[in-house]
C-alpha positions as CSV (number, residue, x, y, z in Angstrom):
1,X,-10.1,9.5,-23.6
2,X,-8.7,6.0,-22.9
3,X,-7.0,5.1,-19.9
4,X,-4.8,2.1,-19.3
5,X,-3.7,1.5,-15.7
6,X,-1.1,-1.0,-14.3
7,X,-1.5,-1.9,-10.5
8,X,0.3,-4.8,-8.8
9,X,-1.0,-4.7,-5.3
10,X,-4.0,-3.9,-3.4
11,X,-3.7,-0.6,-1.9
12,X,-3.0,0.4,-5.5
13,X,-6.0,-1.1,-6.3
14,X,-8.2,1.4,-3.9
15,X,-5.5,4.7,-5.0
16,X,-6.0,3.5,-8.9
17,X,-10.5,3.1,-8.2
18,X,-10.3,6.3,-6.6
19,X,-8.2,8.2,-9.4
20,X,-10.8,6.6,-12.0
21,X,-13.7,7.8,-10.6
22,X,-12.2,11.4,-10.4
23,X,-11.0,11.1,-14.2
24,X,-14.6,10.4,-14.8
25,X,-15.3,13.6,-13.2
26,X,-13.2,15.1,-15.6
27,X,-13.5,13.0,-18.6
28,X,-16.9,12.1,-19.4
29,X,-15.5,9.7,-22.2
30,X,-13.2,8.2,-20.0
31,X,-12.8,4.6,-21.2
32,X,-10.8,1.9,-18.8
33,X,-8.7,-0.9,-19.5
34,X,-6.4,-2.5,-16.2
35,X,-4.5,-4.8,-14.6
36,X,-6.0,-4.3,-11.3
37,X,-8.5,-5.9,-8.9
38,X,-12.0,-5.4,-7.5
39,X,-11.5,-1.9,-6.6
40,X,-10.7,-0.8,-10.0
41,X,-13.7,-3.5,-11.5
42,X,-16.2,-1.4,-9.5
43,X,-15.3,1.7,-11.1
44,X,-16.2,0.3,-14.1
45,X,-13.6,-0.8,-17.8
46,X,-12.5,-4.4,-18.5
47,X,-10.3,-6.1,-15.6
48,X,-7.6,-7.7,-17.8
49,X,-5.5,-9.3,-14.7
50,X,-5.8,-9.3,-11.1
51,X,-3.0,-8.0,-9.5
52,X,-3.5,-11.2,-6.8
53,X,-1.0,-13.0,-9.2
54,X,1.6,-10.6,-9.8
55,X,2.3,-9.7,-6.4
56,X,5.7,-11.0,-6.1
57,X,8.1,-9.8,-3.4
58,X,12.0,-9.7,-3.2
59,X,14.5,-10.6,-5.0
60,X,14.6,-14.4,-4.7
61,X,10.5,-14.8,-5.2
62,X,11.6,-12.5,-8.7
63,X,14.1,-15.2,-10.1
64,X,11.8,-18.0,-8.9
65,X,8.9,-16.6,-10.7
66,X,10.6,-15.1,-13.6
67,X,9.0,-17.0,-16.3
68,X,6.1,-16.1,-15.0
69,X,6.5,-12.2,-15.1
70,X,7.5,-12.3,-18.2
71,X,4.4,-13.4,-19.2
72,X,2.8,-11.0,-17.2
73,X,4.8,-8.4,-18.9
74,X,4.0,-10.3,-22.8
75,X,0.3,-10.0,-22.2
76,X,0.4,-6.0,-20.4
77,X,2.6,-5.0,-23.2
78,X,0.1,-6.5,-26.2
79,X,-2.9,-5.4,-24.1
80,X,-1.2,-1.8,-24.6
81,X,-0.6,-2.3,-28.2
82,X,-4.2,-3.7,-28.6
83,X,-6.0,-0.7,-26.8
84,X,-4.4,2.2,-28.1
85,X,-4.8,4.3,-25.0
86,X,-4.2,8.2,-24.6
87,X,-1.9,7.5,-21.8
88,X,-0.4,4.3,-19.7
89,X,-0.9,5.2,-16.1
90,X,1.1,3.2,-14.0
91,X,0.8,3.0,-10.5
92,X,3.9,2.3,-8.1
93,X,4.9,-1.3,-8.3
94,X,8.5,-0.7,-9.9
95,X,10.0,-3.2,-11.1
96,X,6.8,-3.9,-13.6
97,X,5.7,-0.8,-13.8
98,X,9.2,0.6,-15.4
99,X,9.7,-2.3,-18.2
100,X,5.9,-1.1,-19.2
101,X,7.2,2.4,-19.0
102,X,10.4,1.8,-21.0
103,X,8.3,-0.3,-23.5
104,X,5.5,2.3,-24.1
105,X,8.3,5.1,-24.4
106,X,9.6,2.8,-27.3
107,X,6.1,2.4,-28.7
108,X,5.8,6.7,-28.2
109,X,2.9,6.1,-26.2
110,X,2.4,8.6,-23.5
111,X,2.9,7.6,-19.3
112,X,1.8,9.1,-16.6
113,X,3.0,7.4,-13.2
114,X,0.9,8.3,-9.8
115,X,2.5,7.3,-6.6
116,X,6.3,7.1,-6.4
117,X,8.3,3.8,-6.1
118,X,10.2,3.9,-2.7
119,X,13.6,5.6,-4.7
120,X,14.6,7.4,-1.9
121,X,14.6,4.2,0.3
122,X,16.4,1.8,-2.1
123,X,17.3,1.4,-5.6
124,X,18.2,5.3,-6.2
125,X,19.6,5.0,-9.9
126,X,15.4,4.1,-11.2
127,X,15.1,7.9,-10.8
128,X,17.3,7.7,-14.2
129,X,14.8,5.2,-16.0
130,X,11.8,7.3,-14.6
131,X,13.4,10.6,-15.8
132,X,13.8,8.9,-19.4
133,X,10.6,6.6,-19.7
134,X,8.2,8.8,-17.5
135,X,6.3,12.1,-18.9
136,X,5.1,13.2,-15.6
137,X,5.2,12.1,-12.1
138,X,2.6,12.2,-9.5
139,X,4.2,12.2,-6.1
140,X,2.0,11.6,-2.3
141,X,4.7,12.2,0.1
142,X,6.1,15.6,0.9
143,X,9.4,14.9,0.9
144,X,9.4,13.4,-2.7
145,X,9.3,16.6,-4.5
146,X,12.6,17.6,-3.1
147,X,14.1,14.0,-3.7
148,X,13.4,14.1,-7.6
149,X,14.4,18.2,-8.1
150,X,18.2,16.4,-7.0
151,X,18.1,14.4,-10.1
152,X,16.6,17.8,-12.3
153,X,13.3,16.2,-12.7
154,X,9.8,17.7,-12.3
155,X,7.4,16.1,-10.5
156,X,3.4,17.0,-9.2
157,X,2.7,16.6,-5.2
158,X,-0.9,15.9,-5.3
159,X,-1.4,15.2,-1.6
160,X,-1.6,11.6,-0.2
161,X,-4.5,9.0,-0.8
162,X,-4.7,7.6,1.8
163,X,-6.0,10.4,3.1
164,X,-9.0,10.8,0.4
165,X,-9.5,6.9,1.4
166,X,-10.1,7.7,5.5
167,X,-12.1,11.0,5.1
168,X,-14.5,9.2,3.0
169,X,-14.5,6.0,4.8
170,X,-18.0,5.6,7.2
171,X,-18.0,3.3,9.8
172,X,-20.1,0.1,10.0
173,X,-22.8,1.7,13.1
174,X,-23.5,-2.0,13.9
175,X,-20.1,-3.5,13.4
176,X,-19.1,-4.5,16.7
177,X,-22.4,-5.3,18.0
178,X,-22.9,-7.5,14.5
179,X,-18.9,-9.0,13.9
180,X,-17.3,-8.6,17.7
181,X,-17.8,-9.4,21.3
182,X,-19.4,-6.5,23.2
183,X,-17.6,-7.0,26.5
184,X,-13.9,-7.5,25.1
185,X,-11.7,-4.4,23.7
186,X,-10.2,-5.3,20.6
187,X,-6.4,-5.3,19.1
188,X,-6.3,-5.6,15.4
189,X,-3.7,-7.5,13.1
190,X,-3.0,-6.8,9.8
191,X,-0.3,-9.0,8.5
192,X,-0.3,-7.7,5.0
193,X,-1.9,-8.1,1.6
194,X,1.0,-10.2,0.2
195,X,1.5,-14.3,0.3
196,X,4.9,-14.1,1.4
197,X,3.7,-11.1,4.0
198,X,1.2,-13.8,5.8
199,X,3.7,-16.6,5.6
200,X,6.4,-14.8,7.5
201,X,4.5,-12.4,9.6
202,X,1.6,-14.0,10.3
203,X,2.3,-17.2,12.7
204,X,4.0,-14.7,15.4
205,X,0.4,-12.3,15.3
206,X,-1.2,-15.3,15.7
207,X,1.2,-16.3,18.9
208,X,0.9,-13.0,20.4
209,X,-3.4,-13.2,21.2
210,X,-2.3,-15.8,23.5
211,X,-0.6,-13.4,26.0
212,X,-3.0,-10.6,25.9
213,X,-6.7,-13.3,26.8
214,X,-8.1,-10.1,28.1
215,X,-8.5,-8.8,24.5
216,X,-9.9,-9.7,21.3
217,X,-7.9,-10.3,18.3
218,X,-9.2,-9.7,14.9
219,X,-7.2,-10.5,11.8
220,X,-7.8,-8.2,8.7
221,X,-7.9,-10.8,6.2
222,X,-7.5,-10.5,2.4
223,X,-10.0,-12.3,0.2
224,X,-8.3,-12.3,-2.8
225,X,-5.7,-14.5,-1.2
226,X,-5.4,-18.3,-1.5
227,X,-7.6,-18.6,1.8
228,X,-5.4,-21.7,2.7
229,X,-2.8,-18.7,4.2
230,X,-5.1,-18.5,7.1
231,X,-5.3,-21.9,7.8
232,X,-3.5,-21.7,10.9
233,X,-5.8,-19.1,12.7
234,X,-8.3,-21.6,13.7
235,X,-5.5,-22.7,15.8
236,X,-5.8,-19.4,17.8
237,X,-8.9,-17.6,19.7
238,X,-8.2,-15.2,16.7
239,X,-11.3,-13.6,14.7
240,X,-10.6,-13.1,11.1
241,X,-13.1,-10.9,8.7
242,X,-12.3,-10.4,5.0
243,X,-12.3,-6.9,3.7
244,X,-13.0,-5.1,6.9
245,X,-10.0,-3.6,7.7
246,X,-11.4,0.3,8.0
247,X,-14.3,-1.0,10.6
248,X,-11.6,-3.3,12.3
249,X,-9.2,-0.8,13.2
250,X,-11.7,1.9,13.9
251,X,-13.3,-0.7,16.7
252,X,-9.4,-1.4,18.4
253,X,-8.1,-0.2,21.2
254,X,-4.2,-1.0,19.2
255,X,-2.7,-2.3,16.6
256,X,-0.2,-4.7,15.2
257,X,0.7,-4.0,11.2
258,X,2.7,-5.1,8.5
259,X,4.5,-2.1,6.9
260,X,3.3,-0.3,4.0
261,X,0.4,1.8,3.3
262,X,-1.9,0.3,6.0
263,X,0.5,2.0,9.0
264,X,-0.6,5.3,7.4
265,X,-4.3,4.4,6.9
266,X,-4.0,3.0,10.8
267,X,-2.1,6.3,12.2
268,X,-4.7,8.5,10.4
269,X,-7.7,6.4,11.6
270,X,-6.1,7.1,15.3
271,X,-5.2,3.9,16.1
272,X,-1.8,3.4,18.7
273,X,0.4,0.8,16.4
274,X,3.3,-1.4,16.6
275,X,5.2,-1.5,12.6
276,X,6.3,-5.5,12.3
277,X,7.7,-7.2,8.9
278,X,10.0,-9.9,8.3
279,X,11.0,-12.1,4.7
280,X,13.3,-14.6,3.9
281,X,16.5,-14.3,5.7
282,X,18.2,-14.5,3.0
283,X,16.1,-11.6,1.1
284,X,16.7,-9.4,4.0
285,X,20.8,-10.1,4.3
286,X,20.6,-9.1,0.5
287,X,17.8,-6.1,0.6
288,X,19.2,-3.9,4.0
289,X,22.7,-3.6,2.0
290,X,20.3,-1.4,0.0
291,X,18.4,0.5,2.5
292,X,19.4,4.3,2.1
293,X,16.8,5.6,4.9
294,X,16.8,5.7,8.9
295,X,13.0,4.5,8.9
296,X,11.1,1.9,8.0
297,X,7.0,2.7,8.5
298,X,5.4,5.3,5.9
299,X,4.5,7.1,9.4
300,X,8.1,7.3,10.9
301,X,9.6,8.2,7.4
302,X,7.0,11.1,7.0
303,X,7.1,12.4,10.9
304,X,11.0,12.4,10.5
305,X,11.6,10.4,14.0
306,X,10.3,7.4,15.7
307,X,6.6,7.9,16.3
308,X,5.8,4.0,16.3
309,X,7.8,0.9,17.1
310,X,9.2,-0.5,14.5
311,X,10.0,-4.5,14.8
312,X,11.7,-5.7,11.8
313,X,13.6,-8.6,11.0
314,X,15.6,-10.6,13.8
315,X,14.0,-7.6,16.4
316,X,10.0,-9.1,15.9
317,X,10.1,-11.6,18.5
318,X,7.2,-12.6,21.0
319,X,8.8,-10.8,24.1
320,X,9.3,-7.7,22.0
321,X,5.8,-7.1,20.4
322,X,4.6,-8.0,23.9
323,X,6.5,-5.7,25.6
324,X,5.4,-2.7,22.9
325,X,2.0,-3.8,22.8
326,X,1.6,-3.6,26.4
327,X,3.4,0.1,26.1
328,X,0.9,1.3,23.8
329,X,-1.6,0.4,25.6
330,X,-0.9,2.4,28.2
331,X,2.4,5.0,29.2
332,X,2.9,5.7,24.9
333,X,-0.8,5.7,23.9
334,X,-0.9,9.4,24.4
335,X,2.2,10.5,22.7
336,X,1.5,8.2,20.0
337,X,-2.0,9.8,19.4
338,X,-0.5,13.4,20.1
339,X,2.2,13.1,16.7
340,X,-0.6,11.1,14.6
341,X,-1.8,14.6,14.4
342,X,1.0,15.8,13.2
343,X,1.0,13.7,10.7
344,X,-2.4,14.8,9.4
345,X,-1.4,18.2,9.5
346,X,1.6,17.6,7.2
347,X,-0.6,15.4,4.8
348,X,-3.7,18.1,4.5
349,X,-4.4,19.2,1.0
350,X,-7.2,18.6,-1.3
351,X,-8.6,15.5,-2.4
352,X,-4.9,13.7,-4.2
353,X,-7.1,11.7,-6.6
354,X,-9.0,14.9,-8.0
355,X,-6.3,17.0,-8.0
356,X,-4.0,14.1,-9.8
357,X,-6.6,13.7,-12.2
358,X,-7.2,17.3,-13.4
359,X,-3.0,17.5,-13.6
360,X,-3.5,14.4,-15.6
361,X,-6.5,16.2,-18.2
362,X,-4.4,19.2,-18.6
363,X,-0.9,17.5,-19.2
364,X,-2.8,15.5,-21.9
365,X,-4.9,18.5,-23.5
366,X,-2.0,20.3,-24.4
């Protein structure tokens, strides 16, 4: 069959790779066509954008660049036309993702749509456009299944995968001796995969290495970024490696991360963590009107209490990431590491990316 998959960031990049090498498990005339990144191009199929450009966050960045989406949107919609896939699978990112949805219902070309857009934390009345535009739903978090049977629509938990991405992740053996200093313990940053993410949450990272010379910072860069972003690191006895950020975090003694999918990958990966993230002031005074839930952090939200600090906003300042940080490094590390296991025991299934794509084969066989 042929497949053609929407991403817009790059965690769905990895989820979208996975899926595609389990549909060709499945499939053995599964043929590819994307809007993805290097994940996906590994797999195999014809990269026809990167997601690098589209990823465009908050409300302000949307009207700025709205010229620009909609050619984004132009060129997905007559890629769709062109291809004639089985099925559009469209992977979170909702704002794009539903205009392609609404336009291949028009076009009576089948969607599929694995990994939920955040409708339970914002922006509730999408579930209608997903229940109209959407044939079936693939959902990773527990608590999504209930969330969509309140609006009478049917949806698949197939497990999460993120964790398919940590059970089959192997450490670097000579990682540290090779990328780190031997005699230092490390504290890893991740500021996000995201221009806007480094701009805002970046320089205060950056700031914090400073307090803390008894450690070793290393930044989890992103190579598909404008490498300019990172300018300002050589500022700072900060280490930056592109594309490491599973050997990174597996070497660190804690962690400071951007929210989104890389404070599960870093709770699962046992790593103690303080949850940062700031935007535009003005972004934020518009967005938390919105916010419909009591946590921020995929791993607070899916633990159902505070497990790790969350900083956002006006409340990630120097004196209270250094407080936190100095806290999980000592009198919270156990506690922290005791509910991360928790949280693996309410994520366990099977592997999310087979299971999605044998759900997937049998929808469309019918």
């Amino acid at each position: 069959m042929k497949y053609f998959l929407v991403v817009g960031e790059k965690s769905g990049d990895m989820h979208a790779a996975n899926l595609m090498k389990a549909l060709q498990k499945e499939d053995s005339q599964a043929e590819f066509q994307y809007f993805g990144g290097e994940s996906m191009q590994s797999v195999g199929g014809t990269l026809l954008q990167h997601y690098s450009e589209m990823a465009i966050l908050g409300v302000l960045d949307v009207i700025k660049n709205i010229w620009k989406i909609k050619g984004f949107l132009k060129k997905c919609q007559k890629a769709i036309i062109d291809y004639k896939p089985d099925v559009v699978i469209l992977v979170d990112y909702a704002g794009f993702n539903l205009r392609i949805a609404q336009f291949c219902k028009n076009q009576k070309i089948r969607t599929f749509y694995y990994i939920s857009p955040k409708l339970w934390a914002w922006q509730t009345d999408r579930v209608h456009k997903i229940k109209k535009f959407v044939d079936r739903m693939f959902v990773i978090m527990p608590f999504e299944k209930k969330f969509y049977e309140k609006y009478g629509y049917e949806v698949d938990y197939v497990g999460n995968p993120v964790l398919d991405a940590v059970r089959a992740f192997e450490p670097d053996p000579a990682f540290r001796k090779n990328e780190l200093k031997t005699d230092q313990k490390t504290i890893a940053l991740l500021a996000g995969s995201r221009k806007s993410e480094i701009e805002y949450i970046l320089p205060l990272m950056l700031e914090i290495s400073n307090l803390f010379p008894q450690y070793q910072f290393v930044l989890a860069g992103v190579s598909s970024l404008d490498q300019r972003l990172y300018e300002k690191v050589k500022e700072y006895s900060v280490k930056i490696l592109f594309d490491k950020t599973y050997d990174i975090l597996k070497t660190a003694e804690a962690a400071i991360v951007a929210s989104g999918t890389a404070t599960l990958e870093t709770a699962l990966l046992g790593i103690p963590q303080i949850v940062v993230y700031k935007i535009n002031s003005l972004q934020y005074e518009i967005g938390k009107h919105f916010v419909k839930v009591k946590h921020f952090s995929l791993v607070n939200l899916i633990g159902e209490k505070e497990i790790v600090k969350e900083l956002i906003q006006g409340n990630y300042t120097l004196r209270n990431v250094q407080n936190e940080l100095t806290n999980i490094l000592t009198i919270k590390r156990l506690a922290i590491l005791n509910d991360y296991q928790m949280l693996w025991d309410k994520l366990q299934t099977d592997s999310a990316s087979q299971t999605t794509a044998r759900l997937m084969l049998k929808y469309l066989r019918r």
